[in-house]
C-alpha positions as CSV (number, residue, x, y, z in Angstrom):
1,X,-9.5,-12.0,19.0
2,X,-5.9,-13.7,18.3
3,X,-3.7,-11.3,20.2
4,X,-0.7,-12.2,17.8
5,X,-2.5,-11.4,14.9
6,X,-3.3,-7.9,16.1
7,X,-0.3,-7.3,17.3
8,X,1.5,-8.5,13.9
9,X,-0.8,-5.6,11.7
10,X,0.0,-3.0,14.1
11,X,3.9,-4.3,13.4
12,X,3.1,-3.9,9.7
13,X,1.4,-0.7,9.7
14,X,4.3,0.7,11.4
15,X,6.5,-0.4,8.1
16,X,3.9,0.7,5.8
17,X,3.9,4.5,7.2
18,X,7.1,4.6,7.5
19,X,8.8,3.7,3.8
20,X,7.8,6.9,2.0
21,X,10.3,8.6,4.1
22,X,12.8,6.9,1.6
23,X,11.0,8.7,-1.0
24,X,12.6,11.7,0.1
25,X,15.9,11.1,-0.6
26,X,15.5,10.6,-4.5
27,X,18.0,13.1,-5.6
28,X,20.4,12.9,-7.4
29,X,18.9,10.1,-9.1
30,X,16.1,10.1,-11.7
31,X,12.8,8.8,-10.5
32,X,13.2,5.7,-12.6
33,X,16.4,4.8,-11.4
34,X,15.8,5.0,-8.3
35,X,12.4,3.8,-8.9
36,X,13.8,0.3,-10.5
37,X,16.2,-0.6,-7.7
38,X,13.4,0.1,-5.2
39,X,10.7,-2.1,-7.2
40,X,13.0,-4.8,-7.7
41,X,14.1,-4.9,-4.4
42,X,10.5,-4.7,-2.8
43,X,9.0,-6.8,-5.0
44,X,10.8,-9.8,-6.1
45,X,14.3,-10.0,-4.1
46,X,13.2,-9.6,-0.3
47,X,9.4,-11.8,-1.1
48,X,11.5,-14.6,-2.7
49,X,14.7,-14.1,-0.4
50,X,12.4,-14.4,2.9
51,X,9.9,-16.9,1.4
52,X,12.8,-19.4,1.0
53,X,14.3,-19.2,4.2
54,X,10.8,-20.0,5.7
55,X,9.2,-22.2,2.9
56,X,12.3,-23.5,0.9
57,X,9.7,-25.4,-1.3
58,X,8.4,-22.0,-2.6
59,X,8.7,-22.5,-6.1
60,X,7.5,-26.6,-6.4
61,X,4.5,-25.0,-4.5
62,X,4.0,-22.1,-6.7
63,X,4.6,-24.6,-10.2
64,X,2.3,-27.2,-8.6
65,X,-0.8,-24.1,-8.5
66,X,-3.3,-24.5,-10.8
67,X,-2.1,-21.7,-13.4
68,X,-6.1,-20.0,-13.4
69,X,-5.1,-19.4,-9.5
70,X,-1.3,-17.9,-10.2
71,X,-2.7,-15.7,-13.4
72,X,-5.7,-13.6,-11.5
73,X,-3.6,-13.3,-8.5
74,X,-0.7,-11.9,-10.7
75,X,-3.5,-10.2,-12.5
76,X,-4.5,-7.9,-9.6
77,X,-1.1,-7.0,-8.7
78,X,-0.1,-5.4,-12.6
79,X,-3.4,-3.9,-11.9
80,X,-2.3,-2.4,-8.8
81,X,0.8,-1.3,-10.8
82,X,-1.7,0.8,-12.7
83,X,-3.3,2.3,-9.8
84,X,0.0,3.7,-9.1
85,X,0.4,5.6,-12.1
86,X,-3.1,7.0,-12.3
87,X,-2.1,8.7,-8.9
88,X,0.8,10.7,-10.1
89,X,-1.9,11.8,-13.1
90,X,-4.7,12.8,-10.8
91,X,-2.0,14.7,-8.6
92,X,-1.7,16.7,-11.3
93,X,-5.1,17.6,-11.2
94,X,-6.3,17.4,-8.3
95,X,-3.3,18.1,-5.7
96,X,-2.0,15.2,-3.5
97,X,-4.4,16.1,-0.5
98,X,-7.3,15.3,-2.1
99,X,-6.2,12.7,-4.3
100,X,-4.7,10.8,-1.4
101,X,-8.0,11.1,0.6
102,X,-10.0,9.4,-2.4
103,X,-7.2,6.7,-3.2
104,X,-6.8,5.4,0.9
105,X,-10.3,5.4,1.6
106,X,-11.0,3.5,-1.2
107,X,-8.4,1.4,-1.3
108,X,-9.6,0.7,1.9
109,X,-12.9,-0.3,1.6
110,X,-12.5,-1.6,-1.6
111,X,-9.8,-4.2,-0.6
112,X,-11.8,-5.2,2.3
113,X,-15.7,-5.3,0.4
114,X,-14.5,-7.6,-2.6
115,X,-12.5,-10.0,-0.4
116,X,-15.4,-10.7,1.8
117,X,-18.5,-10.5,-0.8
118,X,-15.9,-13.2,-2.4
119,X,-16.3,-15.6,0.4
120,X,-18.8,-18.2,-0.3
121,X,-21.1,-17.9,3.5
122,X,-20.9,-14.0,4.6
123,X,-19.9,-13.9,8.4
124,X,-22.6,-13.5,10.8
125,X,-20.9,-10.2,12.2
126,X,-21.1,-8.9,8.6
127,X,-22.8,-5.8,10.3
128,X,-19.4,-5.0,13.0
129,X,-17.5,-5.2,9.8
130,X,-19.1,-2.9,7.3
131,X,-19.7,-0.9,10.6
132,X,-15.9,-0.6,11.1
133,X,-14.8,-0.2,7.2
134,X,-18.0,2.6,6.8
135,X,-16.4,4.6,9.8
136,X,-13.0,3.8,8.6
137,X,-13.6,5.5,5.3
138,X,-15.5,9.1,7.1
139,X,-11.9,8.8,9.5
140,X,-9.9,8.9,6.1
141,X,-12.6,11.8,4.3
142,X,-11.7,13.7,7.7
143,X,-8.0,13.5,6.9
144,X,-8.2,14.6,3.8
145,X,-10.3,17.7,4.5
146,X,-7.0,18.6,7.2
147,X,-4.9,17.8,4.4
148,X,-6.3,20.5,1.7
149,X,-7.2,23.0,4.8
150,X,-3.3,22.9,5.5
151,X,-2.5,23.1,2.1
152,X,-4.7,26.6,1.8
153,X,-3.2,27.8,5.1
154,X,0.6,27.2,4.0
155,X,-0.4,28.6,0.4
156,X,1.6,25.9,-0.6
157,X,0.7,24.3,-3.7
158,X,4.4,23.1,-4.6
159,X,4.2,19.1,-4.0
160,X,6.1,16.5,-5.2
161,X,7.1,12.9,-5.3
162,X,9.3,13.1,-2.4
163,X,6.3,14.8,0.2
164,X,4.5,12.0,0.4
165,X,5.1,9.5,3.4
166,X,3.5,6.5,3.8
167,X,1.6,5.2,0.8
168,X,2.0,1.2,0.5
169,X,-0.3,1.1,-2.4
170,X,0.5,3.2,-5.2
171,X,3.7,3.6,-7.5
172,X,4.2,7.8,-7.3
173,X,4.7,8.9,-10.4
174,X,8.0,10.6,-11.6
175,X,6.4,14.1,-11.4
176,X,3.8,15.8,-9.4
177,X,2.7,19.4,-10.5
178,X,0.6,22.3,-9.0
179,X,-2.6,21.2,-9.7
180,X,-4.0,23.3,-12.7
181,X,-6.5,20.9,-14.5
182,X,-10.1,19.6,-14.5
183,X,-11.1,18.8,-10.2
184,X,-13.9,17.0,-12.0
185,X,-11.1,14.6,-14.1
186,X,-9.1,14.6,-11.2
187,X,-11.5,12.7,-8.7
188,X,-12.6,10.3,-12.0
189,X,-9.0,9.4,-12.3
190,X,-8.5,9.3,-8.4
191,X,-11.5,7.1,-8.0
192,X,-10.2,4.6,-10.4
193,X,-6.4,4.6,-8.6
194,X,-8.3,3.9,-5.3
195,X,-10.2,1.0,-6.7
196,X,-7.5,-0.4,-8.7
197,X,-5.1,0.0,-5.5
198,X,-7.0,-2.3,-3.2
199,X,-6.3,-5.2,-6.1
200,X,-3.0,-5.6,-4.0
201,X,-5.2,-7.4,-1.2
202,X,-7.5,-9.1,-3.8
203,X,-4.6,-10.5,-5.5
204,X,-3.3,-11.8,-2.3
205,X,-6.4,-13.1,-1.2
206,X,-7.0,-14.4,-4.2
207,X,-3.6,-16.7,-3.6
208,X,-5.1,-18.1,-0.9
209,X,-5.0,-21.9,-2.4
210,X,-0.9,-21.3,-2.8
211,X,-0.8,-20.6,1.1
212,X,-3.2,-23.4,1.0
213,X,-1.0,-25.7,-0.8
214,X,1.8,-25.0,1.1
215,X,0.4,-25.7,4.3
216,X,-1.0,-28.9,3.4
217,X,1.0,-30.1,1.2
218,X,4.4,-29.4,2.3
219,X,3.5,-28.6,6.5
220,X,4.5,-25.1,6.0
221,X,3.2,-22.9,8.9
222,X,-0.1,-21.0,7.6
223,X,1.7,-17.8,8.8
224,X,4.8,-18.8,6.4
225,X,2.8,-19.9,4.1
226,X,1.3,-16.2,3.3
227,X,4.6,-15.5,1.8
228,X,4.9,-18.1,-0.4
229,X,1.4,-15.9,-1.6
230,X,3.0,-12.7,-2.1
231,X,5.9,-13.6,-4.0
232,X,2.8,-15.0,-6.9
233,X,1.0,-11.1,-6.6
234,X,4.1,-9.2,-6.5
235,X,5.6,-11.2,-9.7
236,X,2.6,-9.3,-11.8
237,X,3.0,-6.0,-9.7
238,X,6.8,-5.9,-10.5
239,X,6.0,-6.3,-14.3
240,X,3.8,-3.4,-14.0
241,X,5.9,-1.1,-12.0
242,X,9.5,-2.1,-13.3
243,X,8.4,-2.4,-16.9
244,X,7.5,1.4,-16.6
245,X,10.5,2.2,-14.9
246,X,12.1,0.7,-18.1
247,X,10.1,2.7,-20.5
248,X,10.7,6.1,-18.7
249,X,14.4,5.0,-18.6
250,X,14.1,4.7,-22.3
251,X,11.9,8.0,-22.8
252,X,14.4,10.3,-21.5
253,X,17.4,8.4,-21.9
254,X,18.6,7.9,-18.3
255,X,20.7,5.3,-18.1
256,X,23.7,7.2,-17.8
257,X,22.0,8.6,-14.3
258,X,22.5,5.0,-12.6
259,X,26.2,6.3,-12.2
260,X,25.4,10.2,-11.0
261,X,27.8,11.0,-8.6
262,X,27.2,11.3,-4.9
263,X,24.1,8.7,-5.4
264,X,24.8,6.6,-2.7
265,X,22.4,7.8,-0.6
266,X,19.9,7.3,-2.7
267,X,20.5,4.0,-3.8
268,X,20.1,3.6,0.5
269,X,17.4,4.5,1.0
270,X,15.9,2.9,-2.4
271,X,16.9,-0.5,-0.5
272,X,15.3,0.4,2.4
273,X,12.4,1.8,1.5
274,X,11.6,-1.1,-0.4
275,X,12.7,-3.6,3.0
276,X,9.8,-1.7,4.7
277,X,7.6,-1.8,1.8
278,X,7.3,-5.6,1.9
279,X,8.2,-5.7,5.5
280,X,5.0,-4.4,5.7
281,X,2.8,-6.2,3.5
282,X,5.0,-9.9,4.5
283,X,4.1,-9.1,8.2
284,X,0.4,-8.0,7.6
285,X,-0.2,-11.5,5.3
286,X,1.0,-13.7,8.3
287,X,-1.6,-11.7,10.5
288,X,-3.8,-12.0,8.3
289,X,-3.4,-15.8,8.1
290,X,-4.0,-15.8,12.0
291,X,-7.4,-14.0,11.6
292,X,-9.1,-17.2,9.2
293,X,-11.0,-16.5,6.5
294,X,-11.6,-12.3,7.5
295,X,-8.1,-12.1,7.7
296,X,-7.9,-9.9,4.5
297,X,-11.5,-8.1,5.0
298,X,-10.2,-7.3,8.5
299,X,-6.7,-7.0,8.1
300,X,-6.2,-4.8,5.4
301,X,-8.6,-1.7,6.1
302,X,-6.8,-2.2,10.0
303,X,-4.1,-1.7,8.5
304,X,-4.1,1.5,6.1
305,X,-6.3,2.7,9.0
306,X,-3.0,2.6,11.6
307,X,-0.6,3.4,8.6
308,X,-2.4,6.6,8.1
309,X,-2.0,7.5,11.4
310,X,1.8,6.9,11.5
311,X,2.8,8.6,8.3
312,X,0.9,12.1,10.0
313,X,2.8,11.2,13.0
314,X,5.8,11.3,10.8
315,X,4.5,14.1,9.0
316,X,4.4,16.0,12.1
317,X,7.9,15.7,13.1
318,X,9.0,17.3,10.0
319,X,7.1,19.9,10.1
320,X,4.7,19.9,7.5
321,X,1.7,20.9,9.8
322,X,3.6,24.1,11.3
323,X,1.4,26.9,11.2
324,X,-1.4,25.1,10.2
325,X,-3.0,24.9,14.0
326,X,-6.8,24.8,12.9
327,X,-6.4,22.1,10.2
328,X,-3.9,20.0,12.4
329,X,-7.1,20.2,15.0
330,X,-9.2,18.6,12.3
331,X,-6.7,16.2,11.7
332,X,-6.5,14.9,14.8
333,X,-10.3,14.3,14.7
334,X,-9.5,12.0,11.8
335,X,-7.0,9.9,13.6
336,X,-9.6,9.8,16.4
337,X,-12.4,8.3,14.2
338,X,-9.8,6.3,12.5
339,X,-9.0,4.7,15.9
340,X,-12.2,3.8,16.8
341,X,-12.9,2.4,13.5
342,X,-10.1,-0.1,13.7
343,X,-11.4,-1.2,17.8
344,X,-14.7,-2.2,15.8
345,X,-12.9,-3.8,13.0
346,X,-11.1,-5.4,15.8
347,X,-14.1,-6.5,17.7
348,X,-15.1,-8.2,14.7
349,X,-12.7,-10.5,14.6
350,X,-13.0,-11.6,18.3
């Protein structure tokens, strides 16, 4: 097992349950204001910035791809974009618990099975690895069963955009409701957020021949050369999540609200939220370079697995499990299996 490559997803996870704090500190902007900045800024100014300080050839690499290779992988990032949306619709549904549940554990699994039934020889530890990303998902079902035990506990059914911490793959939408809809066309659209949120690690596995071209074209370290990788992917997630940023701009005419007063702090921690986004997805890509091949079957379920457990640790600390003893009990079950399933998923890459 390549020590530095573990310890570079643990890094990442870190980032990636952390950012959603930033997404409570909103007001008093509109969600697509602050949304915008936030997008841009985690998806095209810090991946280019830090891509060109490492690889300064970034863009002769990316213009020298074969444009088949730069459209799918920009492909499954705008798809990802889409993912994000159909979250803050099943929300409304469905409630965030049990909507979050479905979207990470499939996400999960999803982003880790299509990557490696991708790969053109299957790896003879196939078994450790669907072993780990089967237990993975029941550590992630476990959570959410805490999750909607809480919410019945707290008789709280008032959620919003700003509750949720720690959710790398999905664009929350501008409003999340007491659920009050079909459960039954909640988990539909649910099921197609999780699936079309793992297209973030497709999309970058996907790049692979830009790493590949910048490695042995231009001598660029294969850890550096992930990024070059991203910046590709996140060019089609941006169009996705800025363009809709745009259109709700447009929808309620909310221009005006860039220049609300007292929005300092929000424009803050818009910028820094969207530092750790990609912090966290820029430090997980270099390592998954480390790992070879399994670096994005391994990686990525290692490292919503970790994130998961860091954004309850978070939640936690501000209190949303108080008085909620019996489900917090459950959810600490969940981080247990969640644990284990990342040693095995581990294992499998010694």
């Amino acid at each position: 097992m390549d020590f530095l490559a573990i310890t570079l997803i643990v890094f990442a996870s870190f980032f990636q349950g952390t950012f959603g704090l930033g997404m409570k500190h909103i007001a008093p902007l509109k969600w697509e204001n602050w949304w915008l900045v936030h997008s841009f800024v985690a998806m095209i100014a810090f991946p280019i910035v830090w891509s060109l300080i490492v690889v300064p050839e970034t863009f002769e690499i990316i213009a020298g791809t074969d444009p088949s290779v730069l459209t799918m992988a920009m492909l499954y990032g705008f798809l990802w974009g889409i993912g994000g949306i159909l979250f803050g619709i099943s929300v409304e549904y469905t409630g965030i618990s049990i909507t979050y549940g479905i979207v990470m554990g499939l996400a999960a699994s999803v982003g880790s099975l299509i990557p490696l039934f991708q790969m053109e020889k299957l790896p003879d530890n196939i078994g450790a690895v669907l072993a780990g990303v089967a237990l993975l998902l029941v550590g992630v079902g476990i959570t959410a069963v805490a999750g909607v035990k809480r919410d019945s506990v707290q008789n709280n059914t008032q959620e919003d955009t700003e509750e949720e911490d720690g959710d790398v793959l999905v664009a929350v939408a501008p409003k999340i409701q007491t659920p009050k809809k079909s459960i039954k066309a909640g988990v539909i659209i649910a099921t197609a957020c999780g699936v079309l949120s793992a297209f973030l690690n497709v999309g970058f596995s996907n790049a692979a021949p830009v790493a590949a071209s910048a490695v042995a074209n231009f001598g660029a370290d294969p850890k550096d050369a992930s990024l070059v990788a991203w910046v590709v992917v996140l060019l089609g997630a941006f169009v996705m999540n800025g363009g809709y940023a745009v259109f709700k701009l447009v929808q309620n005419n909310s221009w005006s609200s860039f220049q609300v007063a007292n929005s300092g702090n929000a424009y803050k921690w818009s910028v820094l939220a969207g530092l750790f986004w990609f912090a966290a997805l820029g430090v997980y890509g270099q390592g998954a370079a480390l790992m070879g091949n399994l670096g994005p079957v391994i990686g990525w379920p290692i490292l919503l697995g970790l994130a998961l457990i860091i954004s309850n640790v978070w939640g936690y600390r501000s209190g949303e499990w108080k008085g909620a003893k019996g489900p917090f009990n459950i959810l600490l079950g969940g981080l247990a299996v969640l644990i284990v399933a990342v040693c095995i998923l581990g294992y499998a890459n010694y």
